[in-house]
C-alpha positions as CSV (number, residue, x, y, z in Angstrom):
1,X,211.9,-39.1,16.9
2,X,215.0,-41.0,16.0
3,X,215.3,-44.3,18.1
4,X,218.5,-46.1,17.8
5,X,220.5,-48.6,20.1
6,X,224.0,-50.2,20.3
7,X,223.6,-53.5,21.4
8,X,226.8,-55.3,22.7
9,X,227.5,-58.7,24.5
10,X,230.1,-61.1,26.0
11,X,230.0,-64.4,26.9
12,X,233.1,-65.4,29.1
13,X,234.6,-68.3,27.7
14,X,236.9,-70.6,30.5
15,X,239.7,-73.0,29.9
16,X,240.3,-75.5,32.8
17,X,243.2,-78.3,32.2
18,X,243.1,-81.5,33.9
19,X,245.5,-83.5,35.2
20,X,249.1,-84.2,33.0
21,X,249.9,-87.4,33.0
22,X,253.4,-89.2,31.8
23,X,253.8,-91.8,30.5
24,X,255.7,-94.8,28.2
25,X,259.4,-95.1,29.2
26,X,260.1,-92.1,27.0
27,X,258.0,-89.6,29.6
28,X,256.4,-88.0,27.3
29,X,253.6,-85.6,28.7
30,X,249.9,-85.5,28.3
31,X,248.0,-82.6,29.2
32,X,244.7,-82.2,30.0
33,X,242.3,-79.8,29.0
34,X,238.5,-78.6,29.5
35,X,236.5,-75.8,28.1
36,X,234.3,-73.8,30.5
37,X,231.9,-71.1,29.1
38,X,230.2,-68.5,31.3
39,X,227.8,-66.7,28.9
40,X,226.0,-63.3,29.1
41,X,223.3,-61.6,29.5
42,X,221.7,-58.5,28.1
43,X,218.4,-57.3,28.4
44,X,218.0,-53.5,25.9
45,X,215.5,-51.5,26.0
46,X,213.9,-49.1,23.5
47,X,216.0,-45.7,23.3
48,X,214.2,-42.5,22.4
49,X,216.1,-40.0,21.3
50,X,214.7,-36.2,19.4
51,X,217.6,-34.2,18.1
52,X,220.1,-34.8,14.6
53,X,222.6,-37.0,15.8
54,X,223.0,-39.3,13.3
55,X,224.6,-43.1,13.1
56,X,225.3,-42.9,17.1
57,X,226.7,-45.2,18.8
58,X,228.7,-46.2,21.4
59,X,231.5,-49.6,22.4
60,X,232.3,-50.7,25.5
61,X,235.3,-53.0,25.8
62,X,233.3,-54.7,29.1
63,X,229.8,-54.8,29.5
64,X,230.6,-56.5,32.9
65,X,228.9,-54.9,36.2
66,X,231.6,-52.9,38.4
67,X,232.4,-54.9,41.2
68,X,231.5,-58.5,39.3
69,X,233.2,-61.8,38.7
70,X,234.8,-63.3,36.7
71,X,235.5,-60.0,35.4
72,X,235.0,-56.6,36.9
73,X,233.8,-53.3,34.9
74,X,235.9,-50.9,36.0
75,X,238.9,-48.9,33.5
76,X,236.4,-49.9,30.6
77,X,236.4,-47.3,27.8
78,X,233.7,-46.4,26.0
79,X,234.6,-45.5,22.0
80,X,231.6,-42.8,21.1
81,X,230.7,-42.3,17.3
82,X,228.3,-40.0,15.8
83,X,227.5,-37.9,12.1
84,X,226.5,-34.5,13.2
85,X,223.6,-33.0,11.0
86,X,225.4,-30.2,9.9
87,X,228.9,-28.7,9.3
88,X,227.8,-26.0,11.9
89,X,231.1,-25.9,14.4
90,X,231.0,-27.9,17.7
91,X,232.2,-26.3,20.5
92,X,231.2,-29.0,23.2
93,X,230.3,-32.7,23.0
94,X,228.0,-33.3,26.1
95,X,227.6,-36.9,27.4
96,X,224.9,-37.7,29.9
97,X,224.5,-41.4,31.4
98,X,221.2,-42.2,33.2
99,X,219.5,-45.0,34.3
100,X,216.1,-44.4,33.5
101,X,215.8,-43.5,30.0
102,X,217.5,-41.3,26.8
103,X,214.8,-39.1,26.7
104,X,216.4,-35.6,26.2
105,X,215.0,-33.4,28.6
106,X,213.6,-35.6,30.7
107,X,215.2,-36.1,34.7
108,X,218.6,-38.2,34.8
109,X,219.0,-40.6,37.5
110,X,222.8,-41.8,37.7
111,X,223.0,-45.2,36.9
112,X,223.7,-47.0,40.5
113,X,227.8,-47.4,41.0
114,X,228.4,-46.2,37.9
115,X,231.3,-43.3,37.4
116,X,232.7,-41.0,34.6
117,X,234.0,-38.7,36.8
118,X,237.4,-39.3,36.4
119,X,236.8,-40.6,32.5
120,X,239.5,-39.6,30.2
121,X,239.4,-38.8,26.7
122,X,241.1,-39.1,23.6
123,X,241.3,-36.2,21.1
124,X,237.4,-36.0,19.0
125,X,238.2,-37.1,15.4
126,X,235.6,-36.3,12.2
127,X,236.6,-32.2,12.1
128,X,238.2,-30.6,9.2
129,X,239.9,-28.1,11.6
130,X,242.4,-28.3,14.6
131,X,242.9,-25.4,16.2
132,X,242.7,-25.1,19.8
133,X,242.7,-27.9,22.2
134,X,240.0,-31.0,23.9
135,X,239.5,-31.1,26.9
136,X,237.3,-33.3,29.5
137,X,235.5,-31.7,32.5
138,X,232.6,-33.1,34.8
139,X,229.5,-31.7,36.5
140,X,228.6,-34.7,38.4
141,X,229.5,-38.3,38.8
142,X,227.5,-39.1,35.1
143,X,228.1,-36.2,33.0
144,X,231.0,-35.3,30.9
145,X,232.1,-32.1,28.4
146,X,234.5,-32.6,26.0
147,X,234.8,-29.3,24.8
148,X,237.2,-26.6,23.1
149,X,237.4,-23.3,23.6
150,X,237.6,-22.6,19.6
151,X,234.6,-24.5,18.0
152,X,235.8,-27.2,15.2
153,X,233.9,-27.2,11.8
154,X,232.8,-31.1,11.3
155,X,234.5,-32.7,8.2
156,X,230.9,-33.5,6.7
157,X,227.6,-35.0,7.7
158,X,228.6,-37.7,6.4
159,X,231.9,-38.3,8.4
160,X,231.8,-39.9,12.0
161,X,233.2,-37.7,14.9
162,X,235.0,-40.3,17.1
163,X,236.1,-40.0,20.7
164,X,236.7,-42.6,23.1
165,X,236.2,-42.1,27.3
166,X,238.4,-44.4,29.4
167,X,238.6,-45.1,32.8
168,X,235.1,-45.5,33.4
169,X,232.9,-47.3,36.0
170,X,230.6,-49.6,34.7
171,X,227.2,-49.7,36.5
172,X,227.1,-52.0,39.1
173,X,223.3,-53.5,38.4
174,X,222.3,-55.8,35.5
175,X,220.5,-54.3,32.7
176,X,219.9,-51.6,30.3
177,X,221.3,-48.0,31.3
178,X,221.3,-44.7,28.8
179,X,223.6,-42.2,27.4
180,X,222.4,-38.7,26.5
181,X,225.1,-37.3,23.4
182,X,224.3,-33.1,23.2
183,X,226.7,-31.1,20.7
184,X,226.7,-27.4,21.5
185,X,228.3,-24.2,19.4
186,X,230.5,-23.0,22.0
187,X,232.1,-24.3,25.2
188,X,230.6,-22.1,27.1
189,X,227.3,-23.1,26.2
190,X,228.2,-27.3,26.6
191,X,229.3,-27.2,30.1
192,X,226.3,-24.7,30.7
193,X,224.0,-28.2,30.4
194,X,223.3,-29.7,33.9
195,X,222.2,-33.3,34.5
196,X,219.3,-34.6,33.1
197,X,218.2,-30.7,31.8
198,X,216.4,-29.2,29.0
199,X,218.9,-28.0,26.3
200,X,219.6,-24.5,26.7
201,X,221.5,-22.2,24.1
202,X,223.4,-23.2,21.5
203,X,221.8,-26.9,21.4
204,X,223.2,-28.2,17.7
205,X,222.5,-32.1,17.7
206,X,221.0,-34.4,20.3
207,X,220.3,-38.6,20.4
208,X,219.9,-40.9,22.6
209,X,221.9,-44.2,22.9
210,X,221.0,-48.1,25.4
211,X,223.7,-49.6,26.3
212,X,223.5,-52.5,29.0
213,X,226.0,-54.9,31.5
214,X,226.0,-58.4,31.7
215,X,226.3,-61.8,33.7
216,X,224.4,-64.4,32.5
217,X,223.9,-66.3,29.2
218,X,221.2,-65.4,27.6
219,X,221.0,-61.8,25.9
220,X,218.0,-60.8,24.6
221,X,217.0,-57.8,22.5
222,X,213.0,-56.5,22.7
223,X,213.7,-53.2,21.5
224,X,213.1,-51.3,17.9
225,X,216.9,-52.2,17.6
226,X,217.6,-55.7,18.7
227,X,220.3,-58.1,19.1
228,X,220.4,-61.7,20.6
229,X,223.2,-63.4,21.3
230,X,224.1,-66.3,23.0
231,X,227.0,-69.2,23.7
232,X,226.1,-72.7,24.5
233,X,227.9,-76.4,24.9
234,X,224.8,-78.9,25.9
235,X,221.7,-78.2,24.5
236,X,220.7,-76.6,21.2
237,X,217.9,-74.4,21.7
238,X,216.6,-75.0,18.1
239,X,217.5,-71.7,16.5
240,X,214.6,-68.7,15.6
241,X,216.9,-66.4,18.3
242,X,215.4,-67.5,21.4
243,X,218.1,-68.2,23.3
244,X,216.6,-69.2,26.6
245,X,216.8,-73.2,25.7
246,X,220.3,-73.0,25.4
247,X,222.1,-74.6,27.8
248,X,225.7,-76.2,28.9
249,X,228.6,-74.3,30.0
250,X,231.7,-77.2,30.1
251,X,233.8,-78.6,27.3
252,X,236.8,-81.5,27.7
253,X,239.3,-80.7,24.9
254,X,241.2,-84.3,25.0
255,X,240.2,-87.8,24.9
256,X,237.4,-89.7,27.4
257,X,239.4,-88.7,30.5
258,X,240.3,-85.2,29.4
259,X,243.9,-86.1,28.8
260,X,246.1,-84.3,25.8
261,X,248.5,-86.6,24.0
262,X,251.7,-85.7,22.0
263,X,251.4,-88.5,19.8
264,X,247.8,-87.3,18.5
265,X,245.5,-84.3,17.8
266,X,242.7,-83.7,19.4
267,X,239.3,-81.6,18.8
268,X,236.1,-80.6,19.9
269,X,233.3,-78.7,18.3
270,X,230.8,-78.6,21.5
271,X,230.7,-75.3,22.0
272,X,227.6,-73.3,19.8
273,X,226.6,-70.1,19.1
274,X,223.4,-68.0,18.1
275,X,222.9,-64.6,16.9
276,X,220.1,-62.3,15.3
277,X,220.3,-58.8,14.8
278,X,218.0,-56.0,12.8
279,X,221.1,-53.7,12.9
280,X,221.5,-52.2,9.4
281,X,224.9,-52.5,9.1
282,X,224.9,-56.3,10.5
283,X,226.7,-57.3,13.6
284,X,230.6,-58.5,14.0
285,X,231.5,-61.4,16.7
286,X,235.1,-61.1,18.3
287,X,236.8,-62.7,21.4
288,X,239.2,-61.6,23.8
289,X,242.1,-63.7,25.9
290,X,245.5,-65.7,25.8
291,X,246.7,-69.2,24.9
292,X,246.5,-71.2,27.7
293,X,249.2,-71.5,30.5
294,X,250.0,-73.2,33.3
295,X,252.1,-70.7,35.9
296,X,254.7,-69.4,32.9
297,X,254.3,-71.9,30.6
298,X,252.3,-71.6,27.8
299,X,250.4,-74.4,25.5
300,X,251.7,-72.6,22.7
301,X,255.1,-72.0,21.5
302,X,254.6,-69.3,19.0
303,X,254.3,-65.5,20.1
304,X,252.6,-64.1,16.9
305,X,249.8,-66.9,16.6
306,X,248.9,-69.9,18.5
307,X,248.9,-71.7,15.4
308,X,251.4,-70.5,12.7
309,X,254.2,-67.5,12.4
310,X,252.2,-64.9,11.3
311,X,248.8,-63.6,13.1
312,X,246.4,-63.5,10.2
313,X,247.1,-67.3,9.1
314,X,245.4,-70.1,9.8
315,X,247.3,-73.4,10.0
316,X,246.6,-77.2,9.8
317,X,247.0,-79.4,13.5
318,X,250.5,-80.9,13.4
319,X,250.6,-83.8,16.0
320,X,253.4,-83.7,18.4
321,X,253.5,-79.6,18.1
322,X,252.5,-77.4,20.7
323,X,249.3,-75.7,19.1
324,X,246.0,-74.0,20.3
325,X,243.3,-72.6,17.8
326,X,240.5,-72.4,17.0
327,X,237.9,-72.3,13.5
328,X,234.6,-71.4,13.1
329,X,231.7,-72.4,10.8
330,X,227.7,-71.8,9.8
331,X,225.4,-74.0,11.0
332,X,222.0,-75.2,10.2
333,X,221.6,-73.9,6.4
334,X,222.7,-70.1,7.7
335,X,225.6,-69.3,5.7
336,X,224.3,-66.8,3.6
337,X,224.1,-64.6,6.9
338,X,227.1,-65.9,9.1
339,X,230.5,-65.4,7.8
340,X,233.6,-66.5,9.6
341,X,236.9,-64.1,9.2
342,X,240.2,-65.0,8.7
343,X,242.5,-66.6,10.3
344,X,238.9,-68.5,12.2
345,X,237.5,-69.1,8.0
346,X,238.7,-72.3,7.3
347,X,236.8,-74.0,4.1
348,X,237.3,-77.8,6.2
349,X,236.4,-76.3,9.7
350,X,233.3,-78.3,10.0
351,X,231.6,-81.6,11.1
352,X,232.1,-84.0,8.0
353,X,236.3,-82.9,8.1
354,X,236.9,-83.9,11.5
355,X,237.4,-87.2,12.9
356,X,234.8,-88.7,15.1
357,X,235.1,-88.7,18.6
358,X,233.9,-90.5,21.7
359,X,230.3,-90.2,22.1
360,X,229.1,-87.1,24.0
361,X,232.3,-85.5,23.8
362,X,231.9,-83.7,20.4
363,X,235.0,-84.4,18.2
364,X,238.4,-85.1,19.7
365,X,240.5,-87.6,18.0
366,X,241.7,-85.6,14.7
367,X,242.1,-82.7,13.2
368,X,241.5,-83.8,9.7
369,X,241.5,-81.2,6.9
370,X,240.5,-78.1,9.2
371,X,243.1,-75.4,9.6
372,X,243.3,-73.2,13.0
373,X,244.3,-70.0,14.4
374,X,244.4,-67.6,17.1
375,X,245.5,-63.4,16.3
376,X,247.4,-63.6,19.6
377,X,248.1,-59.9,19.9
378,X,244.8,-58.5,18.8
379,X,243.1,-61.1,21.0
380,X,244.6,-59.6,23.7
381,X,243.5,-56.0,23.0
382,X,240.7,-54.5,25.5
383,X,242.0,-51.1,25.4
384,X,243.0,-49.3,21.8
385,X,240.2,-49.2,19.8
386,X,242.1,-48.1,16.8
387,X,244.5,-50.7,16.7
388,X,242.5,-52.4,14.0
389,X,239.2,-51.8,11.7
390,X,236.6,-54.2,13.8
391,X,237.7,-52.5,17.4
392,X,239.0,-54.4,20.5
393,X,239.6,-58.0,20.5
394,X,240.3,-60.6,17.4
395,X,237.0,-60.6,14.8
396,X,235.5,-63.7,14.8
397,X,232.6,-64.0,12.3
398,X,230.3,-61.4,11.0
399,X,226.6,-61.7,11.1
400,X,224.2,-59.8,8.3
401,X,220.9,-58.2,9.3
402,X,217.8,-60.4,9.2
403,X,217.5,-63.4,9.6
404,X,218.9,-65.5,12.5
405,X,222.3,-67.4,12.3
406,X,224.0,-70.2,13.7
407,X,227.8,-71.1,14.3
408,X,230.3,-73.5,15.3
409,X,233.9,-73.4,17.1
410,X,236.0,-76.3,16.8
411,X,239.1,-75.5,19.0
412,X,242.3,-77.9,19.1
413,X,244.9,-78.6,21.6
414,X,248.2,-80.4,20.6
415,X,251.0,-81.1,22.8
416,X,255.0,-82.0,22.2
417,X,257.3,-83.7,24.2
418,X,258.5,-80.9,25.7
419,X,255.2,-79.5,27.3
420,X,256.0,-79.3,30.7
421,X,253.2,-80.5,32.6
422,X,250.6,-78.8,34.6
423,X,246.9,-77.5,34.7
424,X,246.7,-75.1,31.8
425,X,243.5,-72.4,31.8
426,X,242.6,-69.5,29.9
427,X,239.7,-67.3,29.5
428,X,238.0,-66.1,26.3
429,X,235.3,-63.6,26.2
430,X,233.2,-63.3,23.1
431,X,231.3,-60.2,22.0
432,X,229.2,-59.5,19.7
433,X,228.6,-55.9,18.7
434,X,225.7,-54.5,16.4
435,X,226.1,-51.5,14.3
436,X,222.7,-49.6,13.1
């Protein structure tokens, strides 16, 4: 019995500006700015699989319920990788979604609102042939064949086959649900496999897979496979990958009344983040979302990064310079397993660079020695998997297997004179992604 799981989470991450004010005879504008994080939940369960799929897995770009708020998990796609156990040729890739378990064999129930019915697919990678053509066909609102009618010879054991399903339905319940991966020999034989049946002829691999939606902020793993994950702004829950203590969900990016100034810099380092993971190949953090803006305007003047010119380069705060970013750090004595990524890695992104703030309202009057950054076009990708090595979304900070790590996010917010004035929000979404 192979037992494996893909954990994934997200924590929604909201920007809410204040008021601008103007001021000095000059009018120079001042922006205000506030942080807002709405974390989530996920609750995995232990997945049982029999069969030879190897190194399965499977990413969703939202683990959001269908039909939620603030975001809603519908058009999601769902990138699928597995090693085969052989170089026999695949005919069919079967994918069943249930909601009670990933037991093969055992009855499917469709997970409730949930919909691959109308999934796309792209072309399966990891085959050392090409002939013929993919297609996806469905025998019920949860089961999918991918299939060709000339079977492909796998590249090696060794060598992921890749596909990715889009426009799917996300359940619309909290929680765990399950997807079933068959390979078959021949077409014929794939879409011969009903819902939730006992593998019939031509059966070559089989695994099972948890995956599991979200809304809340504490995401906790009690499975074989486990990953916790959770973002914080208030309380510190004490580390050890509990998550439950954690609490605080607003931030004020400005001075005591939440106000952005173009004659200074200003920084906070409130918001907190935990994560443990077993996963054998370690875990990767990444976020999703924009600069802020206010109507068209943008608190940013650059297109490539809203920090320097180019996307992978992290940059020092420049007062009087319209810039948002943001840097992350280890925490509590856990550098050895947390590892911030460029453009986020800065070697002064930390307490002891920045300048003190107010009292309560983490750091916000300097930027000292910290540089910043923000991968503007990847941090807006939710929907090419390929278009860079980590997946959707700009990568954060990568987490090792073992034991549990703690991080940091100081984000900055300068303005110029020429910020026009206005409430300026975004929304990131952080997800943390375990591979086993």
């Amino acid at each position: 019995m192979i037992r494996e799981i893909l954990q994934k989470t997200k924590t929604a991450v909201k920007f809410n500006a204040s008021k601008i004010k103007t001021k000095n005879l000059a009018w120079i504008p001042v922006i205000a700015f506030s942080l807002t994080i709405v974390a989530g939940n996920i609750v995995p369960s232990i997945a049982g699989a029999y069969g030879q799929v190897q190194s399965r897995s499977i990413q969703m770009s939202s683990s959001c319920v269908s039909g939620g708020s603030p975001c809603n998990g519908t058009g999601v796609n769902y990138f699928v990788s597995f090693m085969p156990s052989s170089t026999a040729t695949i005919g069919s890739i079967d994918i069943n979604f249930c909601s009670n378990d990933p037991i093969i064999g055992d009855t499917c129930t469709a997970p409730t609102g949930f919909t691959s019915g109308s999934a796309t697919t792209t072309t399966p990678t990891g085959f050392s042939t090409s002939t013929g053509s993919w297609g996806i066909t469905y025998s019920s609102t949860n089961l999918v064949y991918i299939s060709n009618s000339t079977a492909q010879t796998p590249t090696s054991t060794s060598t992921a086959i890749t596909l990715t399903l889009g426009a799917v339905t996300n359940p619309s319940t909290l929680g765990s649900f399950y997807a079933r991966i068959l390979t078959f020999d021949t077409a014929t034989h794939g879409t011969a496999y009903t819902n939730g049946a006992t593998p019939g002829t031509g059966i070559l691999d089989a695994g099972g897979i948890a995956l599991s939606t979200v809304n809340a902020i504490t995401i906790t793993a009690k499975v074989q496979e486990s990953l916790t994950f959770c973002v914080y702004t208030a309380t510190y829950d004490g580390g050890g990958g509990a998550c439950s203590a954690a609490t605080g969900t607003t931030v004020t990016l400005g001075n005591t009344n939440g106000v952005l100034s173009s004659t200074q810099s200003y920084v906070d380092i409130q918001t907190k983040y935990d994560i443990a993971t077993n996963a054998s190949h370690g875990a990767t953090v990444v976020f999703t979302g924009t600069p802020p803006t206010s109507g068209s305007n943008v608190l940013e003047l650059n297109t490539n990064s809203a920090m320097c010119s180019s996307a992978g380069t992290s940059c020092s705060s420049t007062a009087g310079t319209s810039q948002f970013g943001l840097c992350t750090w280890a925490a509590n004595g856990t550098t050895a397993n947390l590892t911030p990524v460029a453009p986020y890695s800065s070697a002064n992104c930390s307490t002891t660079s920045q300048t003190a703030g107010p009292t309560g309202s983490g750091l916000s009057t300097g930027a000292g020695t910290a540089a910043f950054g923000f991968d503007i076009a990847n941090a807006a990708n939710v929907s090419n998997h390929a278009l860079n090595a980590y997946g959707y979304g700009s990568e954060l900070a990568t987490e090792t297997a073992g034991a549990f790590a703690s991080g940091q996010i100081a984000f900055i917010g300068n303005i110029s004179s020429t910020n026009v004035a206005g409430i300026y929000t975004t929304t990131l979404t952080f997800i943390a992604t375990g591979s086993y």
